[in-house]
Every structure is written in structure tokens, then in C-alpha cells.
N, C-alpha and C positions, 0 to 999 in steps of 0.2 A: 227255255224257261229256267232250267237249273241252273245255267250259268247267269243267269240274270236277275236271280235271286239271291247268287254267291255275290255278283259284283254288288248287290247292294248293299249289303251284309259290312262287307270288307269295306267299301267306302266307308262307313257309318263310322266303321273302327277308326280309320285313319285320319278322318277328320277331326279326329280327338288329339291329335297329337302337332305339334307344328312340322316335322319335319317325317317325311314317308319311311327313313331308315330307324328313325326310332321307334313306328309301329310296327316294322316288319321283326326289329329286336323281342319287341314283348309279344307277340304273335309266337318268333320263333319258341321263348320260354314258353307261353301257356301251351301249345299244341304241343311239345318235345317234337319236332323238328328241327332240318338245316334250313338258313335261309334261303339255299335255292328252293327247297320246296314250300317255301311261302311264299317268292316268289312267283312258282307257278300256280299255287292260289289265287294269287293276285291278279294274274292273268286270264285266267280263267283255261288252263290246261290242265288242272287236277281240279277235281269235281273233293269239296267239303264233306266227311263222310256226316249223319249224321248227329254222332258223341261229338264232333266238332265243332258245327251249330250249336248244340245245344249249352257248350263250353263257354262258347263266346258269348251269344245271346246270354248267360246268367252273370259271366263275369263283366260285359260292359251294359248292362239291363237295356237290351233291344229288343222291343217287340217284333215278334217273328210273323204275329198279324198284319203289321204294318207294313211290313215288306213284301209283302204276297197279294194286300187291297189298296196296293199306292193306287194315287189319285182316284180315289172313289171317297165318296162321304161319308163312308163307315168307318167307326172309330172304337178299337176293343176295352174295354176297362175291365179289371178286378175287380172284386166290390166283398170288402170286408167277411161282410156277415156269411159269404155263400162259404169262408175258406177257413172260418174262426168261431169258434162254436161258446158261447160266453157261458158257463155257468158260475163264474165269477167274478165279482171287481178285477180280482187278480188275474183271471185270463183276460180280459181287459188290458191291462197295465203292463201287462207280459208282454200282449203285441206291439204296444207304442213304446215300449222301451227297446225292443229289438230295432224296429225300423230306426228309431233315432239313434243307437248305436252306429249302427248301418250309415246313417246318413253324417255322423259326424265324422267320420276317417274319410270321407271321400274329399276330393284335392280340391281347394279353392270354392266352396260352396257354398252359399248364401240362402235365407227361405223368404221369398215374397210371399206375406201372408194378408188376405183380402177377407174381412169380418164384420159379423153383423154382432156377434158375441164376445165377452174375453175369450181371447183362444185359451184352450182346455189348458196347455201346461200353465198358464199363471197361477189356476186354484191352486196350485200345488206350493205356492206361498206359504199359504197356513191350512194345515190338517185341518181347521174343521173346513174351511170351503170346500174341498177338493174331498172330503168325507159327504160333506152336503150332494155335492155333484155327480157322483157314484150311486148316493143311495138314492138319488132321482133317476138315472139311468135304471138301477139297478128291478125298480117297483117299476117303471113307466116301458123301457124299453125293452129287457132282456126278462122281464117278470119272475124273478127269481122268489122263490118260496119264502126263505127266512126270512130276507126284506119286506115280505107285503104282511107280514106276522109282527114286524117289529115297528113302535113308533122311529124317529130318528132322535138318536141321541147320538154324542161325539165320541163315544167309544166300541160303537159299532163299527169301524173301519179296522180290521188286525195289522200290529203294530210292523209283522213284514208287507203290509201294501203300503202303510206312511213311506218305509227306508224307502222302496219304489218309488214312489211319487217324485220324493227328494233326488231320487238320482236321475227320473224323468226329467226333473226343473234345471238340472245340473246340465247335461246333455242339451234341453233346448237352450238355455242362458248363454250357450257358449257359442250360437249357431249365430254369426250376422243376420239378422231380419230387417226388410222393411214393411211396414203394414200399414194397413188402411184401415182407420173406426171410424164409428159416427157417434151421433150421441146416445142411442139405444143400447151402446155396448152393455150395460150393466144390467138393462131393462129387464133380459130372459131370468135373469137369477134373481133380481129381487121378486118377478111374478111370481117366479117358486117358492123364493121364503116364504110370500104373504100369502100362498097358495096353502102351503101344510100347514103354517101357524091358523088360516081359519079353518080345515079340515080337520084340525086337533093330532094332526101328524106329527108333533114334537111332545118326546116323552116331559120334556122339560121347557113350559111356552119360552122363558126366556132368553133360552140359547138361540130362537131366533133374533132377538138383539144382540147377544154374542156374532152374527156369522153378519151382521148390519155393520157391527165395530169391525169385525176383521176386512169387509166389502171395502170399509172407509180405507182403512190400512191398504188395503192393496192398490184405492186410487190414489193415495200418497206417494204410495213407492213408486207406481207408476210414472208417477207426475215426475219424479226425482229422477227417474231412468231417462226419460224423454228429455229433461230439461240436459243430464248429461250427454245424450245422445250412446248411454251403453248401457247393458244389461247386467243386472249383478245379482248377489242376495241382499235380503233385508241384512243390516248391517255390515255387508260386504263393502270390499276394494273395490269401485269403479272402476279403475284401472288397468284392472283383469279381465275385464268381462269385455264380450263380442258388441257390434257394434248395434245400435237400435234407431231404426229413420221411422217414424211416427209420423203419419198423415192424417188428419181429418175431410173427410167426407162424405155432404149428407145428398148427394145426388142420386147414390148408385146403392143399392140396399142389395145386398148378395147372402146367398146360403156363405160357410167356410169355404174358402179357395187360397189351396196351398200349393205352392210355386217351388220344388227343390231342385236350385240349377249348380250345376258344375258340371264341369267339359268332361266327365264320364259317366253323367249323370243326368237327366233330365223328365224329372214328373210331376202328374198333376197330379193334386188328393182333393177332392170338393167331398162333402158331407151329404151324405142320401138316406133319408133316414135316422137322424142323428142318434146316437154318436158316430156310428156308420160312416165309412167311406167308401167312394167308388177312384180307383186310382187307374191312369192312363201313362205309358210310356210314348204314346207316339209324337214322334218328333214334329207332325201337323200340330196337333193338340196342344202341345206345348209350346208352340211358337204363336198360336193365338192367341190363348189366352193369357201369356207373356204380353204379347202387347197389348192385348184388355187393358190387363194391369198397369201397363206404361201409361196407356190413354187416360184412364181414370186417373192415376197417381198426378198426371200434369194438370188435372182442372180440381186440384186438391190440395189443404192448406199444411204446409208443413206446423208440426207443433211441437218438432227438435230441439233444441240449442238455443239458437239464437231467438225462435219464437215465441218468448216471453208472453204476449199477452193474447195470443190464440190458443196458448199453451192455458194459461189462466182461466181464460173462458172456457175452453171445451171442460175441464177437468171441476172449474166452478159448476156447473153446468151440472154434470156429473154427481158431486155431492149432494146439490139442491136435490136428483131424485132419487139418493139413498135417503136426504133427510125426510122428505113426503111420505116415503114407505115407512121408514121410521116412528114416524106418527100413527099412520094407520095400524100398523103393529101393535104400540104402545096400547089403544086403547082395547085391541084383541086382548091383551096379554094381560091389564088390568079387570076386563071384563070376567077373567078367568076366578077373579079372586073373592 
């Protein structure tokens, strides 16, 4: 059994590599070994001590679950909240900034993102969205004392969670994506705006029109990212930024499901709990719901580059229901007066 849990191990490594003498090189570097004694790893005449396992499995992220309940139905996940103890935005923002760190140095990576909402790093466009989207989190999810004491105003977020945020957007912007929206995307955030503006949750009713103007703003830029097919800043260089395949699809309505592949790297992040994640390494798990993605993405309308006017539509679309909230709003906001 021990050798049959090395050889799967050691497969897993090597098939990350095109050629077997180049993993048995970086085998020999991480373990300080000769390559005859990776070789007889390989073979299975020296038994993995195990500090070795545990070396390998963190530096090529292999679930060690995996290897031990192959071919069974059982499938191990992480799950945020059990490993991350939130008493702030900013422990928050700490974690998704590590992992995107993390996931931007890895070799040749791309993120298939499959959503029913803006994925989380676009608030971070403009401070007050991504301030708005926190202190919803912060009252609804993680119930944090100060927040459910203060109405929302835009200067409740500290001015080191903004550089965060920025450097979060920097970090995703730079990751090739392809994703899948429908037309609901914007739907969860404006039920919130118009959710606090009627519960008298803004210290200031108008700044809900303010986060209505910035919502427009962000489906502008959007539209301008897709129409280039790349990801940038507002007033950035296109030309810098990673690339962006934009899909529409109203078939398949999913919680977040995040796809991060590269040949040393392979995981899912789906959302449980929101903002919550439950993350999975196993190479089952990921080769499914890889091709979910494929499957859906093929009965789905691109709204990239050249798709002018599916591009048009879904993004018209879009405004008509920031304009609708927009109204409703207006006469909350007047009625205040």
C-alpha cells in the first residue's frame, strides 16, 4: 500500500513536466538528494519518509486525500471559514490577497470563472463599491459589532484595506480569465443598495445614487474590456493587461465557480456560504468540473471582440436594470426629504 501511494504521488509530480529527467532534476533540488536516490523513489525501492510527503504534496499542492480514496466518490475540500477566523474586512482581504499572490507566480495559469454575480475583485474598481460590499458582508455575514452600530457611509472602509483592494484588482487583472455571466450579474448588488436605502442603512440616502453612478461605471468599463478582449484599469493601457473571453449564458445559473489551472497547479473554489469558499485539489474534481465549464462555455454566446452586438445587448440590458433600481431609489431618497 505504501508503495502504491508513493507511486501515485511521484506520478502526479511527473506528469507535470514534459520530460521524466527534468522532474527527477527538481525532485533531486527539493528533497537535497542524488539522482540515484530519486531514482529509487521512483521505483519504488526506497520508501518516501514522511517530511518528504509532506514537501512535495505542499510544494506541487496535491491532495494527499486523494491519493489514499482514488476511485471512490469521496471528494476532500477546504472550506474557508473552518481555517480563517474574520474579525475584519481586512482579515478578509488578507486571505484573497495571499492566495492571488500565490496563484499569480504559478507557470502558464489561467482562471475559468463561472458566475451568477460580479466576481468580487471587479468592486474593487471603485472604493465605494467594494466598501459597499464588505460592509454587507461584514453586518450580514461575519456580524461584526462596529458595522451593525454604524449606518454605511464611504468612509467607513480604512484607508489600508482601499491600497488592498487595489493591489487585490492588480493581481486579478493580470491573471488571463474566461468567464461565464448572465444577465442577473449586477441584480445581488443593486437588491442591496435598494435593500439599505429602504431600511434607512445609509447614513447619507444619496450615496446610494453615488454606488448606482459607480455600478454604471463599472458596466462601462466592462463593456470596454470585453469589447477589447483584455483586462486593465480604468484609464489604463489595454495593452498591458492579461487577456478577458467574456461569455454570456442564461441556461446555467450557478453559485461562483473558480477554475485555477496550470500544469502545477490545479483547483476548484465554488462559494458556500458566501463570501465563503470551499476549495478542492483533487485532480477528479477538477477534471469535472473543467469540463462543466467546457460544456456550458460551448452552448454560450461569446461577447468578446468581434461580438458587437451580443456585446451591446447583454451590457444594454444591464443598464436598463441599474436604470429601474435607479428610479426606485430616487423616490426613496426624495421621500426622505
Amino acid at each position: 500500500m505504501a508503495n502504491e501511494f508513493q507511486t501515485r504521488l511521484l506520478e502526479q509530480i511527473a506528469k507535470k513536466y514534459q520530460r521524466k529527467s527534468e522532474a527527477v532534476d527538481i525532485l533531486s533540488s527539493l528533497l537535497s538528494i542524488g539522482k540515484d536516490a530519486v531514482y529509487r523513489r521512483l521505483r519504488g525501492d526506497t520508501l518516501l519518509t514522511p517530511d518528504e510527503i509532506s514537501l512535495l504534496a505542499k510544494e506541487f499542492y496535491i491532495s494527499l486525500d486523494s491519493l489514499v480514496l482514488d476511485n471512490t466518490s469521496s471528494v476532500f475540500f477546504n472550506f474557508s471559514a473552518f481555517t480563517q477566523k474574520i474579525n475584519s474586512p481586512t482579515d478578509y482581504l488578507n486571505g484573497i490577497l495571499s492566495l492571488l499572490r500565490q496563484i499569480k507566480l504559478l507557470p502558464e495559469v489561467e482562471i475559468l470563472y463561472a458566475s451568477s454575480e460580479i466576481p468580487f475583485f471587479y468592486y474593487s474598481f471603485f472604493p465605494e463599491l467594494i466598501g459597499f460590499k464588505l460592509y454587507v458582508f461584514g453586518r450580514t455575514i461575519w456580524d461584526l459589532d462596529y458595522l451593525n452600530q454604524h449606518k454605511f457611509h464611504f468612509d467607513l472602509l480604512p484607508y489600508h484595506d482601499i491600497e488592498m483592494t487595489k493591489e487585490i484588482l492588480e493581481n486579478f487583472i493580470s491573471i488571463d480569465t474566461t468567464e461565464l455571466w448572465n444577465y442577473n450579474i449586477f441584480d445581488n448588488t443593486l437588491n442591496q443598495i435598494e435593500y439599505h436605502c429602504g431600511s434607512g442603512q445609509f447614513k447619507n440616502m444619496e450615496d446610494a445614487l453615488v454606488l448606482l453612478d459607480r455600478l454604471e461605471d463599472l458596466s462601462g468599463h466592462m463593456r470596454k474590456m470585453a469589447e477589447l478582449g483584455r483586462k486593465f484599469k480604468i484609464n489604463g493601457d489595454p495593452e498591458v493587461g492579461s487577456e478577458f473571453n467574456l461569455y454570456h449564458n442564461e441556461m446555467i445559473y450557478t453559485s461562483n465557480n473558480i477554475f485555477v489551472n496550470s500544469p502545477r497547479y490545479k483547483t476548484v473554489f465554488t462559494t458556500f456560504a458566501s463570501p465563503n469558499f470551499l476549495t478542492s485539489t483533487d485532480p477528479r474534481m477538477f477534471e469535472f468540473m473543467n469540463n462543466w465549464f467546457l460544456k456550458v462555455k460551448k452552448r454560450s454566446n461569446s461577447i468578446s471582440e468581434q461580438a458587437e452586438r451580443e456585446r451591446n445587448a447583454f451590457y444594454n440590458n444591464i443598464e436598463r436594470r441599474i436604470a429601474s433600481t435607479r428610479r426606485r431609489i430616487e423616490t426613496l431618497v426624495q421621500d426622505t426629504f
